[in-house]
C-alpha positions as CSV (number, residue, x, y, z in Angstrom):
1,X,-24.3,-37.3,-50.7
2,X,-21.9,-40.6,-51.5
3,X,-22.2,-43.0,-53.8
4,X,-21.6,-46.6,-52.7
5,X,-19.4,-48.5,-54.9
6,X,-19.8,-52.6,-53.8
7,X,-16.6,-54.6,-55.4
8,X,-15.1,-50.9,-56.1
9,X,-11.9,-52.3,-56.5
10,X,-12.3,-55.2,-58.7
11,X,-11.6,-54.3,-62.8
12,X,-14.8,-52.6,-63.6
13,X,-15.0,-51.1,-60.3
14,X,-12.1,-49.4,-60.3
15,X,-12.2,-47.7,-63.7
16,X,-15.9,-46.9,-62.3
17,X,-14.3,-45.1,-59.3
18,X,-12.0,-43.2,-61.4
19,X,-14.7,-42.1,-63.6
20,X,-17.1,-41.2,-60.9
21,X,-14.4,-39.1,-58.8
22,X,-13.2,-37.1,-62.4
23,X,-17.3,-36.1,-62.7
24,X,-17.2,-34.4,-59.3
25,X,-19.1,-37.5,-57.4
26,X,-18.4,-38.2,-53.8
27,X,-17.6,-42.1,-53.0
28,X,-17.8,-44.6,-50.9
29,X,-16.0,-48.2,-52.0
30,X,-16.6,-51.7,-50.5
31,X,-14.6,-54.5,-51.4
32,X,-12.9,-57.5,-49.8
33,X,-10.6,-58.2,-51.9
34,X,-11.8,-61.9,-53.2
35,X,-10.9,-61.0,-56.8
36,X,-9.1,-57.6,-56.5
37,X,-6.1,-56.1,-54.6
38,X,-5.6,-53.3,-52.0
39,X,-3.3,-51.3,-54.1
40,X,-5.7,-50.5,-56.5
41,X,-7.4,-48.5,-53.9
42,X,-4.5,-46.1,-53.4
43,X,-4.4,-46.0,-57.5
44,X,-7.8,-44.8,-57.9
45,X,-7.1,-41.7,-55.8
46,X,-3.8,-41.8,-57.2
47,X,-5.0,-41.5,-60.8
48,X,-8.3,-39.4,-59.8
49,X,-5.7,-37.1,-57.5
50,X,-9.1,-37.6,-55.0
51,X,-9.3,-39.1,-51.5
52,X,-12.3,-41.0,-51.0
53,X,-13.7,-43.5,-47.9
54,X,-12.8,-47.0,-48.5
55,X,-14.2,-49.6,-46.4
56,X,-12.7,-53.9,-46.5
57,X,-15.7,-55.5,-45.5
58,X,-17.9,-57.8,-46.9
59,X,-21.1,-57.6,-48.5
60,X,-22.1,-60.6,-46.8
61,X,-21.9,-59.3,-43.9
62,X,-25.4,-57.3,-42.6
63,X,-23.7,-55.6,-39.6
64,X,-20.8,-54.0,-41.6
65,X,-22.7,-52.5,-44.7
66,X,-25.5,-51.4,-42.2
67,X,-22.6,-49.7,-40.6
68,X,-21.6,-47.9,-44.2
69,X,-25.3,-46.4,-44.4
70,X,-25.3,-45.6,-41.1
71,X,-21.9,-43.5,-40.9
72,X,-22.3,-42.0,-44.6
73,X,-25.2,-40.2,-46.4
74,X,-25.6,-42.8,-49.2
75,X,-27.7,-41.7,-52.4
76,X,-27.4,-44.5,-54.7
77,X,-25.3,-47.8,-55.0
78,X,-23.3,-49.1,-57.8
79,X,-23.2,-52.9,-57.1
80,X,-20.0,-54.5,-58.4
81,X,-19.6,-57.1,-55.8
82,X,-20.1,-60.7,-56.7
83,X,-18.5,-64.1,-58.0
84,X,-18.2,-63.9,-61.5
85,X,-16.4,-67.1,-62.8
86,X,-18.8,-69.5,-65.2
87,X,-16.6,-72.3,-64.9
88,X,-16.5,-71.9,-61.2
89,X,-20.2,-71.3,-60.3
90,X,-20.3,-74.9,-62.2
91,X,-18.1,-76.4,-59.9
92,X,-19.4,-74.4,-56.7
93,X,-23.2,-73.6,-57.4
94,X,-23.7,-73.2,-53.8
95,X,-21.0,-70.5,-53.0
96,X,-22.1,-68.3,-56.0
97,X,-26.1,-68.4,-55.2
98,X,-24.9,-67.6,-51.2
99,X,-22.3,-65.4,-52.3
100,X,-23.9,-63.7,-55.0
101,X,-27.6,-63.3,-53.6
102,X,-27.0,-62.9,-50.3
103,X,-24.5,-60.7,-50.7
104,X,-27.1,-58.3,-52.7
105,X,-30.4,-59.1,-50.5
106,X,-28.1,-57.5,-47.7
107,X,-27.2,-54.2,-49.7
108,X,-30.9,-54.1,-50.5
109,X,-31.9,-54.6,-46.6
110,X,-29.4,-51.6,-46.0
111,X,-31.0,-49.5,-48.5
112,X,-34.7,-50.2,-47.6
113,X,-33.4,-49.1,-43.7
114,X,-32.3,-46.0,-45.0
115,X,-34.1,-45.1,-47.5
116,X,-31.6,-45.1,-50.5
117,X,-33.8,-46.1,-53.4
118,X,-31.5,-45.8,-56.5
119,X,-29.0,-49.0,-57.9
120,X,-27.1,-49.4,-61.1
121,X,-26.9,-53.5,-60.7
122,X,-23.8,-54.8,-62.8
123,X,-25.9,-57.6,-64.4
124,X,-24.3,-59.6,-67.7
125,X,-25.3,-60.6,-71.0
126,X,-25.4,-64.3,-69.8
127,X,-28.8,-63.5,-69.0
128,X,-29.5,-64.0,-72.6
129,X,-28.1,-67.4,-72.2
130,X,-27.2,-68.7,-75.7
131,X,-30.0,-66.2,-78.3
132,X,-31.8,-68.3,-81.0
133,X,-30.1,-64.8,-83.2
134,X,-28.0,-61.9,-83.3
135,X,-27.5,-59.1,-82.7
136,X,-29.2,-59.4,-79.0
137,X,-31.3,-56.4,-77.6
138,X,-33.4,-56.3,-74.6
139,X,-36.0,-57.3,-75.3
140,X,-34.8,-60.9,-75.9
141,X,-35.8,-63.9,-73.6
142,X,-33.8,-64.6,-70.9
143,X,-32.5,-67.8,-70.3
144,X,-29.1,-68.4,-68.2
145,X,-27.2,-71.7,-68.5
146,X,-24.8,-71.4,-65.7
147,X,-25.0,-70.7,-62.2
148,X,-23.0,-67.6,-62.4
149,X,-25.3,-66.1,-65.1
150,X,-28.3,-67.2,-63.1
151,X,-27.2,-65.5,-60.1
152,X,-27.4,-62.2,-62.4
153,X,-30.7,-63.1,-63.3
154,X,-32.2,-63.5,-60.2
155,X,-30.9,-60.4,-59.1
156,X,-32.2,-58.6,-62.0
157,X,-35.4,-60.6,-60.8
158,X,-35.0,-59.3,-57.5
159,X,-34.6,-55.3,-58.8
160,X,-37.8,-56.1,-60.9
161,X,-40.2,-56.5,-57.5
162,X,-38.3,-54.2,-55.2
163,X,-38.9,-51.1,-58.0
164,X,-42.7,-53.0,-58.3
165,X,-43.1,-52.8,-54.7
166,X,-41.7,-48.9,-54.5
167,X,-42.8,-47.0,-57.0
168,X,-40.3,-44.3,-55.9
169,X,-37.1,-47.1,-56.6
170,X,-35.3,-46.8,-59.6
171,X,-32.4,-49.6,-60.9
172,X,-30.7,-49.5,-64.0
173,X,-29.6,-53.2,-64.8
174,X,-26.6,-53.2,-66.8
175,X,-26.1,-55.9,-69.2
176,X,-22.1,-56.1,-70.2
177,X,-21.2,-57.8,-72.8
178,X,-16.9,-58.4,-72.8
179,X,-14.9,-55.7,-71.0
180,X,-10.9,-55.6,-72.2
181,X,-8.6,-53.3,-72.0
182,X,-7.3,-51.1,-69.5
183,X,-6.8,-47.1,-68.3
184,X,-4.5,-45.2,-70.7
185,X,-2.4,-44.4,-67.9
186,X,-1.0,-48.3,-67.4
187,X,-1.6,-48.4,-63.7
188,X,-4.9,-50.4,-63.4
189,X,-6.1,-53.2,-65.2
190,X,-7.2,-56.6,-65.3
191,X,-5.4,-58.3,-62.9
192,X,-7.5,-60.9,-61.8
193,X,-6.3,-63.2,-58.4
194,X,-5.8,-67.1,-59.2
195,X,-6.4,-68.3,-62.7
196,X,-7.4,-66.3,-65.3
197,X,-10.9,-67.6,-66.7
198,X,-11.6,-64.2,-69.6
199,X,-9.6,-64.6,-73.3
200,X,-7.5,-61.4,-72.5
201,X,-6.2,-61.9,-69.6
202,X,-5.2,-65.3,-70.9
203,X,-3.5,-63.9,-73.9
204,X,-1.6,-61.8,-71.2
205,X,-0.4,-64.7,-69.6
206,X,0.7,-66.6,-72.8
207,X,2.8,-62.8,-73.7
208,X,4.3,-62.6,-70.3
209,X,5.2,-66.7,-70.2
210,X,2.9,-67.5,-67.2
211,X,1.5,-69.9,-69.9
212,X,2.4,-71.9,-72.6
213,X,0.1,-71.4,-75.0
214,X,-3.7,-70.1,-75.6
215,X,-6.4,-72.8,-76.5
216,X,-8.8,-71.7,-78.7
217,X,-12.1,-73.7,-78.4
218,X,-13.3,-74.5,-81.3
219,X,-12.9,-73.5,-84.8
220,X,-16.0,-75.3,-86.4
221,X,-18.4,-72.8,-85.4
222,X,-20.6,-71.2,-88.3
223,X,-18.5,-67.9,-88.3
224,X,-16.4,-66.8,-90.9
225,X,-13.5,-68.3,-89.4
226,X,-14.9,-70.8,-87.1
227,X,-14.5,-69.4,-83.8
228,X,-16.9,-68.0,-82.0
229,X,-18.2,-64.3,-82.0
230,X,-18.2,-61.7,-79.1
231,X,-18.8,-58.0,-78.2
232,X,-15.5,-56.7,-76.6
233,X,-16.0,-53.2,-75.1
234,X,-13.6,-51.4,-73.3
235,X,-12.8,-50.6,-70.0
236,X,-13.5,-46.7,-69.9
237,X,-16.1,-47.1,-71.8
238,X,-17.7,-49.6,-69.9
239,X,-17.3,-47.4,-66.4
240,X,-18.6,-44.4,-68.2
241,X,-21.8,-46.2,-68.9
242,X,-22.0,-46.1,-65.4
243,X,-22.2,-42.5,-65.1
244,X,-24.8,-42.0,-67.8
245,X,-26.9,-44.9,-65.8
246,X,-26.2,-42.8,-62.4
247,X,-27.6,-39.7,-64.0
248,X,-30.5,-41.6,-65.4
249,X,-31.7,-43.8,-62.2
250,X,-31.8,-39.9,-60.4
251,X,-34.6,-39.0,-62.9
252,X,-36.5,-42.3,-64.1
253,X,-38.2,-44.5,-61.7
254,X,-38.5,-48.2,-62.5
255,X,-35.6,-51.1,-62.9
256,X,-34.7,-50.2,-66.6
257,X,-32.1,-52.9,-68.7
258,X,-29.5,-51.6,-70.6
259,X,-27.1,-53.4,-72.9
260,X,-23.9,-52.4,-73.0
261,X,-21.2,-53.1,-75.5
262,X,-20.3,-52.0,-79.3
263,X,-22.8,-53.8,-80.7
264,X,-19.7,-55.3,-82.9
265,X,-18.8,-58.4,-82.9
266,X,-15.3,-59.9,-82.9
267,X,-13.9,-63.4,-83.1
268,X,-11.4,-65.4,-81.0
269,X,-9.0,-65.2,-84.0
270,X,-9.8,-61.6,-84.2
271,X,-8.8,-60.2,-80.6
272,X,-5.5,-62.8,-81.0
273,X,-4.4,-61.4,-84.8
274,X,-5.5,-57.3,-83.7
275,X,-3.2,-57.9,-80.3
276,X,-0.7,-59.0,-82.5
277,X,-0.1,-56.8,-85.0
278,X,-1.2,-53.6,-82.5
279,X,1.7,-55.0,-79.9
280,X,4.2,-56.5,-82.3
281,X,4.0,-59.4,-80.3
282,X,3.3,-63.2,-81.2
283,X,0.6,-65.1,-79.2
284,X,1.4,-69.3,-79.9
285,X,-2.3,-71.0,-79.7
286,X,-4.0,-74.5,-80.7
287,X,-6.9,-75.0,-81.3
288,X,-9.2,-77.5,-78.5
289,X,-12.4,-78.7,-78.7
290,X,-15.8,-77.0,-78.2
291,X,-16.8,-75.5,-74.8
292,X,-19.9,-77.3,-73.4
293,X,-22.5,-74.5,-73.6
294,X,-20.8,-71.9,-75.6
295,X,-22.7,-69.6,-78.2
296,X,-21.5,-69.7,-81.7
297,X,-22.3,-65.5,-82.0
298,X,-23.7,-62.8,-79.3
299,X,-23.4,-59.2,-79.8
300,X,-25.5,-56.5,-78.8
301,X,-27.5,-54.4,-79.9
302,X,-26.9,-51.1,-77.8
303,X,-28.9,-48.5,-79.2
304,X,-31.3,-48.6,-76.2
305,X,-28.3,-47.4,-74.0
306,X,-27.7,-44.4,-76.7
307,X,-30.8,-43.5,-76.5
308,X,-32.4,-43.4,-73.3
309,X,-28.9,-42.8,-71.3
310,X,-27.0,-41.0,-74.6
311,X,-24.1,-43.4,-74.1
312,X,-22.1,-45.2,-76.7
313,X,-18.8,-46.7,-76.6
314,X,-15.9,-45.0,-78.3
315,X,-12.9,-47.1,-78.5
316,X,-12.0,-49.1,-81.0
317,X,-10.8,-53.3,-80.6
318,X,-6.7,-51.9,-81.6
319,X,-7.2,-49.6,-78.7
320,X,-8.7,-51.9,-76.3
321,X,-5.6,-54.3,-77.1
322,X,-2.7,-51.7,-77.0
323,X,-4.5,-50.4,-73.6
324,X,-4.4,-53.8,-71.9
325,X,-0.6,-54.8,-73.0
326,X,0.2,-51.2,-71.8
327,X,-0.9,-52.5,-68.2
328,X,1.2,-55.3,-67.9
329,X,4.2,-53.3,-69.2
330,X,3.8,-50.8,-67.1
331,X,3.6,-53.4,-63.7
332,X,6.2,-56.1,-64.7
């Protein structure tokens, strides 16, 4: 039996892949390349040394993932797929609520035809929208303020009734917090299509002279150095919480949310001086105004994760900022 990978090779997908064929897992990967690129396909099995079925359709489209069911034996699905740009899904509400919900309603109809009843949903810790405190668990309210995040909460919505309905489904909603970094090998990373929306990816652009200079928005916020507070969590470790969560949606029943992150938090000025001085590199920056809705602090807590899935993120914010300038020099 396969496991279907939706978005498979977008950032976190494709670390997911890797991770998934290293455990011994058989895969099957969607994606359409919106936000991603076909040579990360080849790199997976390249870096895995495993072949596996890859499929460039879209999740939109019933007839083509009904097709996927129908010519593979599909246990479970880890649902990647989506829009996932706030400042976009502000812009374009519509395209993310049609892209984003549709997109899942027509995995789901799949998976109700043929009786696959296990999904480890890549949800987001938007769905906390901006906490009244931190550090943030799950048992906090949730509250999006942005399309994009309310996409993610609908869907989690969604999961919530379809386990209801079916006692026998089981969905482990995973609640990121801020992936960085990159394989140790150099050969995938963040490389997103278009303009870069995430702070690393940015900083990548300022190092390589795609772009001037970084803004940094804000440095009034009540933090110790004014700008505001995240949980950066790398790559690998991300897309190993995915393998706990597979293991644990074969054994539990119910749609179950995990955070996931370090449950440390780091500044702006942080992630900038730590790249610095891991990379010997200089990163120029000024500092803007405040971002309409941003959070002053959100961090996780993610002892739920270790406990119920016995998953915890290893790697440290130096190596999460030596992996991701080790990407870019490897693929100048």
């Amino acid at each position: 039996m396969a496991i279907l990978v939706t978005g498979g090779a977008g950032y976190i997908g494709s670390h997911t892949c890797i991770e998934l064929l290293k455990a011994g897992e058989e895969i099957v990967v969607l994606d359409n390349f919106y936000n991603s690129k076909p040579a990360a396909v080849e790199l997976i099995s390249e870096i895995s040394g495993k072949d596996f079925k890859f499929y460039h359709a879209d999740m939109c489209d019933q007839e083509a993932v009904d097709d996927i069911f129908e010519e593979n034996d599909i246990e479970a699905v880890i649902h990647f797929a989506g829009y996932k740009a706030v400042a976009e899904s502000v812009r374009e509400p519509l395209m993310y609520y049609r892209n984003n919900l549709t997109g899942t309603f027509c995995i789901l109809e799949a998976m109700k035809k043929h009786g696959c009843k296990k999904i480890i949903f890549s949800s987001s810790a938007t769905v906390y929208g901006i906490p009244e405190k931190v550090p943030v668990d799950e048992t906090f309210p949730l509250s999006a303020i942005n399309p994009y995040g309310n996409t993610k909460l609908i869907i989690e919505d969604m999961l919530r009734d379809v386990c209801n309905a079916d006692k026998d489904f089981s969905a482990a909603l995973l609640r990121y917090f801020n992936p960085i970094g990159a394989h140790e090998s150099g050969k995938i990373g963040e490389d997103p299509n278009g303009i870069p929306n995430n702070l690393m990816p940015i900083i990548i652009n300022v190092c390589t002279g795609k772009q001037e200079k970084l803004t940094v928005f804000g440095n009034d916020y009540p933090t110790p150095d004014g700008t505001c507070i995240r949980d950066y969590i790398h790559v690998v470790d991300l897309a190993l919480g995915h393998l706990a969560a597979l293991r644990s949606v074969r054994e539990k029943k119910g749609a179950i949310p995990y955070n996931l992150g370090t449950g440390n938090g780091y500044s702006v000025l942080d992630i900038i001086n730590t790249f610095e001085r891991v990379n010997n590199i200089k990163i120029p920056y000024v500092i803007g105004d405040r971002r309409p809705g941003d959070a002053a602090e959100c961090y996780s807590v993610p002892d739920k994760a270790a406990r119920e899935l016995g998953w915890k993120a290893e790697r440290g914010l130096e190596q999460m900022c030596r992996d991701a300038w080790n990407f870019v020099q490897h693929n100048k």
